[in-house]
Backbone bond lengths (Angstrom), bond angles and torsions (degrees), N, CA, C in turn:
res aa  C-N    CA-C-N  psi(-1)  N-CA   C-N-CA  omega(-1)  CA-C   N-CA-C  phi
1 X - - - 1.445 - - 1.528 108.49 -
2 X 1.280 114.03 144.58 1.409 111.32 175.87 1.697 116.23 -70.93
3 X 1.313 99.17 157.69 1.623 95.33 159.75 1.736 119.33 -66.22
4 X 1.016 156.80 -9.64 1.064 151.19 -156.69 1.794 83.41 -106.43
5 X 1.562 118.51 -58.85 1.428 107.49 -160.23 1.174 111.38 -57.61
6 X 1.689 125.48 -41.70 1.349 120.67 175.86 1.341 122.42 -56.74
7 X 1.473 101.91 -31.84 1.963 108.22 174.07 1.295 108.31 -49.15
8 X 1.572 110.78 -55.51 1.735 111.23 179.17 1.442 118.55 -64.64
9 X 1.800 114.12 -39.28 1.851 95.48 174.46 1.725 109.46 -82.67
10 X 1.259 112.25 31.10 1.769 100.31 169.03 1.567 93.69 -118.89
11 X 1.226 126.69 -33.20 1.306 125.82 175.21 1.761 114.61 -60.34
12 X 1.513 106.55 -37.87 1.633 115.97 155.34 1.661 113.83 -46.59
13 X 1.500 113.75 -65.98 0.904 113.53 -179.54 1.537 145.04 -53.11
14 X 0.946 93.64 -28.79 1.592 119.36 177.49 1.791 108.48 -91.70
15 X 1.465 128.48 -39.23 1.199 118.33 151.57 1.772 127.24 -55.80
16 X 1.336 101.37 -23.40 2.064 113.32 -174.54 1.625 82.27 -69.04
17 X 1.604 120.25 -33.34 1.539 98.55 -167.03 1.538 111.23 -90.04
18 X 1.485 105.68 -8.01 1.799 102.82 171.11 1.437 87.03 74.52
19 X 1.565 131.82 38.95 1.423 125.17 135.69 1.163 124.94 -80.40
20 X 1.101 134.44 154.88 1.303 139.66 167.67 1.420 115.40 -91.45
21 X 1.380 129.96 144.82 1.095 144.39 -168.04 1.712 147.66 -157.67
22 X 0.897 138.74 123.62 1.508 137.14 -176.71 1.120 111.04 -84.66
23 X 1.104 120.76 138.77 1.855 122.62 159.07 1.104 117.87 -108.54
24 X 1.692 110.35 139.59 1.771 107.51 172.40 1.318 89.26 -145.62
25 X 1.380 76.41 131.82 1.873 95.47 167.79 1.577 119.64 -113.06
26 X 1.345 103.40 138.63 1.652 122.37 -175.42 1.210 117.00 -87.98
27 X 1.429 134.20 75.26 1.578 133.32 -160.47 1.398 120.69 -7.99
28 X 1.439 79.04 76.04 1.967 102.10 -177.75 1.112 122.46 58.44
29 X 1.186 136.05 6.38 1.393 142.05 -173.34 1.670 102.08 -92.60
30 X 1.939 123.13 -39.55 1.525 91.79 -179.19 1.872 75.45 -159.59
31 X 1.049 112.49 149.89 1.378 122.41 176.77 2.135 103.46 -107.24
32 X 1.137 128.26 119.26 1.349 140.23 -174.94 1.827 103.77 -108.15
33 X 1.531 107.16 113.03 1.140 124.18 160.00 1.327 112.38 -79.90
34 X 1.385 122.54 109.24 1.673 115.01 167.41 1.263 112.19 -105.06
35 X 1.522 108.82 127.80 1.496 115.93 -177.73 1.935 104.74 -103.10
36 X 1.117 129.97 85.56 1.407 129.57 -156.92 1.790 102.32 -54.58
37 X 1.392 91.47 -56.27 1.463 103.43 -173.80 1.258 141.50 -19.68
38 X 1.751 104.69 -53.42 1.209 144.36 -170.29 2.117 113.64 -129.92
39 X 1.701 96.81 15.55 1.729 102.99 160.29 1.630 107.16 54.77
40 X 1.488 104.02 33.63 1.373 109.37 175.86 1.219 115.75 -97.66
41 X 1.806 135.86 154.63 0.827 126.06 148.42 1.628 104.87 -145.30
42 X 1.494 107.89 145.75 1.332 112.40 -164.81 1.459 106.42 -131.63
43 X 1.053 101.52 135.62 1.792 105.39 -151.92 1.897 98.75 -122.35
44 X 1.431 104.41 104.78 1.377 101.77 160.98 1.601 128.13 -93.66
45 X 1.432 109.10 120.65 2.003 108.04 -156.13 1.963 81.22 -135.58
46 X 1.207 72.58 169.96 1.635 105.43 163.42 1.394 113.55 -85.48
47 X 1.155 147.31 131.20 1.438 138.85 -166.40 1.754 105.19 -73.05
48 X 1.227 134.20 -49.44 1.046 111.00 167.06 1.487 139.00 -40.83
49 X 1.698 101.00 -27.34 1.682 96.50 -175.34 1.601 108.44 -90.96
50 X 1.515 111.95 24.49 1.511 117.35 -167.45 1.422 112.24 -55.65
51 X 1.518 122.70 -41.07 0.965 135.16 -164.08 1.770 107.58 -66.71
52 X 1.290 120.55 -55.33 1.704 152.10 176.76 1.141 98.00 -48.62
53 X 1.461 128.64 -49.96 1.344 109.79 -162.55 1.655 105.79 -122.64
54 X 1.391 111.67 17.14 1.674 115.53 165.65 1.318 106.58 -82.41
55 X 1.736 120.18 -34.82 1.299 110.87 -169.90 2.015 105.72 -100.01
56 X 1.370 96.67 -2.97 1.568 89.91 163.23 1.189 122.63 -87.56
57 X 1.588 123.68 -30.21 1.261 115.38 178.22 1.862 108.10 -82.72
58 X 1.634 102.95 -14.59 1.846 90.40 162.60 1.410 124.97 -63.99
59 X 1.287 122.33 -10.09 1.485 124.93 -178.00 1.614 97.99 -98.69
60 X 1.512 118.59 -51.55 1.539 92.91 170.23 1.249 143.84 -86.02
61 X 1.644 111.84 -6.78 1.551 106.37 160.06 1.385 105.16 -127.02
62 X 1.343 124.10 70.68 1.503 120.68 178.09 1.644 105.38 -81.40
63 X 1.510 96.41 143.66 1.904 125.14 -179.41 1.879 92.53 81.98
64 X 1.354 117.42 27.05 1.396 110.97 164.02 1.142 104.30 -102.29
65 X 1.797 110.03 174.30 1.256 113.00 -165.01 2.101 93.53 -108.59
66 X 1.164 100.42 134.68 1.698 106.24 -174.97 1.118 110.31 -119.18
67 X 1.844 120.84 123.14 1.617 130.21 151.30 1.536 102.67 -106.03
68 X 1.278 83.08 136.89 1.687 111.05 168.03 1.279 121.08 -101.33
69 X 1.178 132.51 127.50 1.457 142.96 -172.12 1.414 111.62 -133.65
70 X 1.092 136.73 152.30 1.204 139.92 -123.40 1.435 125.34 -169.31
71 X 1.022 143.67 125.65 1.848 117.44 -147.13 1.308 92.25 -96.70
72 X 1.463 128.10 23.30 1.610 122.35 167.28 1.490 104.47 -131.20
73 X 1.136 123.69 30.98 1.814 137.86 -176.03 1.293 91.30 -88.65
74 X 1.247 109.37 171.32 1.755 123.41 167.71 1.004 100.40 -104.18
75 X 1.473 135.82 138.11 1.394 120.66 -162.86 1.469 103.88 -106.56
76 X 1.593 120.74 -6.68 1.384 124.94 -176.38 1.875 90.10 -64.29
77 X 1.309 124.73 -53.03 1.164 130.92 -130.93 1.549 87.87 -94.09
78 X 1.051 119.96 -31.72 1.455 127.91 -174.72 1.766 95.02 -76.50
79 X 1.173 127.65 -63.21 1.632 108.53 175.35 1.405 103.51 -43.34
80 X 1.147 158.83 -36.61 1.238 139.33 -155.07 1.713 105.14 -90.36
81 X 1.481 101.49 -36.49 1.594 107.20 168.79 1.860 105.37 -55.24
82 X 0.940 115.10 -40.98 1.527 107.49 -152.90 2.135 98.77 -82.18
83 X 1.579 106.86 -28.32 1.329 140.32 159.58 1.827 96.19 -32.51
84 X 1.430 103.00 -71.48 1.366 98.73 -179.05 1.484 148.27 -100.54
85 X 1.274 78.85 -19.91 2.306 87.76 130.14 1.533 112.35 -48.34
86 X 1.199 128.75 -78.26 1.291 141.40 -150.73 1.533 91.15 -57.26
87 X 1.441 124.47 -40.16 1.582 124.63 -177.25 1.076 103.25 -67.96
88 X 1.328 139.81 -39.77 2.011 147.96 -166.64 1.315 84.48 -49.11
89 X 1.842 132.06 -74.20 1.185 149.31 -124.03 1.645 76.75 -105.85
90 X 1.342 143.91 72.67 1.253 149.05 144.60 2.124 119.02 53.42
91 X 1.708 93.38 5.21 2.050 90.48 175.93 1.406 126.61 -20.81
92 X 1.298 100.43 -62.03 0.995 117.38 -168.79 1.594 125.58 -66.17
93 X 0.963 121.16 -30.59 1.373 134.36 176.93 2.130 95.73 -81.65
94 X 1.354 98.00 -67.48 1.925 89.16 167.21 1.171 110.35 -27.14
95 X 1.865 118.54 -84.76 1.464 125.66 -166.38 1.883 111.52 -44.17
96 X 1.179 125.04 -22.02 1.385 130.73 169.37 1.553 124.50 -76.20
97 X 1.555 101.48 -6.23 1.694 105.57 -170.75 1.547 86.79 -121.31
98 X 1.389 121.99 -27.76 1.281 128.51 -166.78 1.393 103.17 -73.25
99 X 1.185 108.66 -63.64 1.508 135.76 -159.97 1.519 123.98 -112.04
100 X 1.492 104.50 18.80 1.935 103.23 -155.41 1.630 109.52 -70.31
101 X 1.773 132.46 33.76 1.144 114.94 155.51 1.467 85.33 -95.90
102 X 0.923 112.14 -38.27 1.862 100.92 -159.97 1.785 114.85 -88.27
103 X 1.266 116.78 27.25 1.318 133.42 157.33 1.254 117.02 -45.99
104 X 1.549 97.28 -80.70 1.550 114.62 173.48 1.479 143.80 -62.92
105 X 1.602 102.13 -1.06 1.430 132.41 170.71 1.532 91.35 -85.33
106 X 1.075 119.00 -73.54 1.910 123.40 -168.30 1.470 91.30 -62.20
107 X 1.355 166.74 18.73 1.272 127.78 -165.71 1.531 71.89 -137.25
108 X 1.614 134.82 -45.41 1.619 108.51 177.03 1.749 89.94 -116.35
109 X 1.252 130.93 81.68 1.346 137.47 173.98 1.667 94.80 -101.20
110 X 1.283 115.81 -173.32 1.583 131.47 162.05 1.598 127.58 -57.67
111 X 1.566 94.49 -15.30 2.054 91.04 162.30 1.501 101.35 -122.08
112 X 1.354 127.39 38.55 1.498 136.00 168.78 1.341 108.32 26.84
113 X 1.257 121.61 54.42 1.656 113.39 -178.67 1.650 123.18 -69.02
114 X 1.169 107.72 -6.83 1.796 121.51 161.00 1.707 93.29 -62.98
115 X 1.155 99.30 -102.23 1.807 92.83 -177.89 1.528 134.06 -42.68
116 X 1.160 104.89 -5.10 1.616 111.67 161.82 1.488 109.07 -103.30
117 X 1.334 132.69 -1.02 1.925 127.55 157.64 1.215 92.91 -75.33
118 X 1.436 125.65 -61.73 1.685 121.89 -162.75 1.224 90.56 -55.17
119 X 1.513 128.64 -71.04 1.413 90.91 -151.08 1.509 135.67 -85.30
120 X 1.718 103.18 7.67 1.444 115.69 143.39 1.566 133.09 -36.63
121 X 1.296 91.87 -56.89 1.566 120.90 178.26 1.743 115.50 -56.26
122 X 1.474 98.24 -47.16 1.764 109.84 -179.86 1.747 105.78 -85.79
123 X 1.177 118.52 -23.39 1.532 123.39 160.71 1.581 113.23 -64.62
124 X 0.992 114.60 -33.05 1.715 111.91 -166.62 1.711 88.19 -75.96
125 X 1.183 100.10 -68.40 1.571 122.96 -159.55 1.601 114.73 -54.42
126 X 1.650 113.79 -32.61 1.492 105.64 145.39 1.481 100.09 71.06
127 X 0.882 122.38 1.13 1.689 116.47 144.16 1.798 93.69 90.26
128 X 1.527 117.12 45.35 1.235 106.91 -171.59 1.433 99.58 -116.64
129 X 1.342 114.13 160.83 1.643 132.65 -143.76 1.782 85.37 -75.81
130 X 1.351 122.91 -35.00 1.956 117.15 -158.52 1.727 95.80 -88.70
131 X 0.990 115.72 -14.01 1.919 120.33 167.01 1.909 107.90 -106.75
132 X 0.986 127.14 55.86 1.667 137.68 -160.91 1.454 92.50 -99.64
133 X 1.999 112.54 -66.03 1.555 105.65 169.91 1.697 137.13 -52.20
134 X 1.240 82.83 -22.03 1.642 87.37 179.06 1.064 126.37 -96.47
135 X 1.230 108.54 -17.38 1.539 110.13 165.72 1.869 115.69 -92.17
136 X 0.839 112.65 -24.12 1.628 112.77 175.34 1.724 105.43 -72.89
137 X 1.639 108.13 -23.29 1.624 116.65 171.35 1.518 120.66 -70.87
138 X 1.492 97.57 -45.92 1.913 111.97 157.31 1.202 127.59 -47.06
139 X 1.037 102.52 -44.76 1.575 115.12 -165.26 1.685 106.27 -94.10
140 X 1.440 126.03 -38.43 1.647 127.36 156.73 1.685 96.95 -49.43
141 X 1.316 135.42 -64.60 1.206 110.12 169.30 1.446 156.88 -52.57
142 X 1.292 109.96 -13.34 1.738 143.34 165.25 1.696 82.14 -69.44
143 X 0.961 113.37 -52.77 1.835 102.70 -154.53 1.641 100.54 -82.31
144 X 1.197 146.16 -52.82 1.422 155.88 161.97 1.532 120.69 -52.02
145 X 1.149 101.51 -31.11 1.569 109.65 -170.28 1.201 126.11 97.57
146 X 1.548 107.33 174.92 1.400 93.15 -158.94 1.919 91.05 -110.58
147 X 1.270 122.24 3.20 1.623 122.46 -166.55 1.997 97.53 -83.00
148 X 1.221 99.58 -31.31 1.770 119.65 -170.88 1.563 92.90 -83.05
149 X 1.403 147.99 -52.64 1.232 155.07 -177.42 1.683 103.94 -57.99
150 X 1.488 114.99 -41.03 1.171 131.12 -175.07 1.149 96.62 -67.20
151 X 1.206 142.97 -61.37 1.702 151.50 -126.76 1.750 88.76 -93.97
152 X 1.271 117.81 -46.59 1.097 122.04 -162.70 1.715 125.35 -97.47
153 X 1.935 108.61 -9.00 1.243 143.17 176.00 1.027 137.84 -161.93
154 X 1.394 114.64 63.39 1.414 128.65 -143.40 1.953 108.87 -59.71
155 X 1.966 92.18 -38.84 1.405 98.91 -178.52 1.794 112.64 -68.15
156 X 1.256 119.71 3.49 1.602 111.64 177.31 1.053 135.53 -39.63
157 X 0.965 119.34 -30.04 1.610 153.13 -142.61 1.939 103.71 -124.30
158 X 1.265 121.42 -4.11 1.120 127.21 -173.51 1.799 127.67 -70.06
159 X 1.494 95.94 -42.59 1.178 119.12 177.66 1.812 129.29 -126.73
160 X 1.068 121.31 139.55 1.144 127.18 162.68 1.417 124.67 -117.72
161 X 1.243 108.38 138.66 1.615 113.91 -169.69 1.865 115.97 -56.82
162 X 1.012 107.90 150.68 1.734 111.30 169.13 1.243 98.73 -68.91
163 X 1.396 112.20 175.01 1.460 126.83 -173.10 1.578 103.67 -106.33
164 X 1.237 114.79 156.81 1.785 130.56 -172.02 1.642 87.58 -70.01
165 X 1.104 121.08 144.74 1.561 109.66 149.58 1.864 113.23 -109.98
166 X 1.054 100.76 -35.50 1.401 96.40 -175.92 1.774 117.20 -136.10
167 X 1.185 111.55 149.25 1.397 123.28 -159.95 1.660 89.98 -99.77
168 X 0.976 119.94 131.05 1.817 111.39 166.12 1.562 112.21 -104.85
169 X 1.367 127.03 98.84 1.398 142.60 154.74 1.384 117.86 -34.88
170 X 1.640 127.30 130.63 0.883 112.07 171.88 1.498 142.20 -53.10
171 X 1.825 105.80 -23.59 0.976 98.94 -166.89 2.081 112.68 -89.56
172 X 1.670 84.28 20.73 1.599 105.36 -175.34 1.518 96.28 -86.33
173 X 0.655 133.77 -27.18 1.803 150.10 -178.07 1.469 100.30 -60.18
């Protein structure tokens, strides 16, 4: 895929979420979605220049949150990445104050994004003994639904956890 087409389906994408956004482009070398709101920035490059322009955009938006996209990415899988960025930096709780008839349309709509947070949520968390409540809470909701979870916790659906980065080995100790 070219760089320009992916520029236009992330610029799609990011309008489907009713973010707001700037574009700057780097004389063709990488097009940067900035989402201010939510401390995003989403970087469309060529995969070779990954390296060049990860550590340039760390000097101009450092402690932001960065997706990289790529004109050989899957772009289904990449909206869902950029989905949960946008949740880190609080979306979801916005789009519910912003938008709260159309919550419950997007959360069991045609890309079921209720059952794709949980099982974000039960993917991160990896079935470990210090996340036990929260996942037996996820998973009672997979089984009940998510319209009854709604009625009764509307904010459920607000947040998704950061990701582990590093495992510490004992013999790291």
């Amino acid at each position: 895929m070219l760089l320009t087409d992916v520029e236009t389906n992330v610029g799609i994408m990011l309008s489907s979420f009713r973010v707001q956004f700037k574009k700057v482009v780097s004389k063709g070398l990488f097009i940067l979605f900035v989402v201010e709101d939510f401390g995003l920035v989403v970087c469309v490059i060529e995969r070779s220049d990954y390296a060049y322009v990860s550590e340039k955009i760390n000097i101009l938006y450092p402690d932001w949150r960065y997706v990289f996209i790529s004109t050989s990415d899957n772009l289904i899988e990449e909206k869902h990445e950029l989905l949960w960025a946008l949740m880190r930096g609080g979306y979801m709780r916005w789009l519910r104050h912003a938008f709260p008839r159309q919550v419950k349309n997007i959360l069991i709509g045609p890309d079921n994004i209720g059952n794709l947070i949980i099982e974000k949520r039960l993917k991160t968390w990896r079935n470990k003994p210090k996340y036990k409540f929260m996942i037996e809470d996820n998973k009672s909701v997979l089984k009940n639904g998510i319209m009854r979870e709604l009625s009764d916790n509307p904010g459920f659906f607000d947040y998704i956890p950061e990701e582990e980065q590093g495992v510490i080995l004992d013999n790291d100790i």
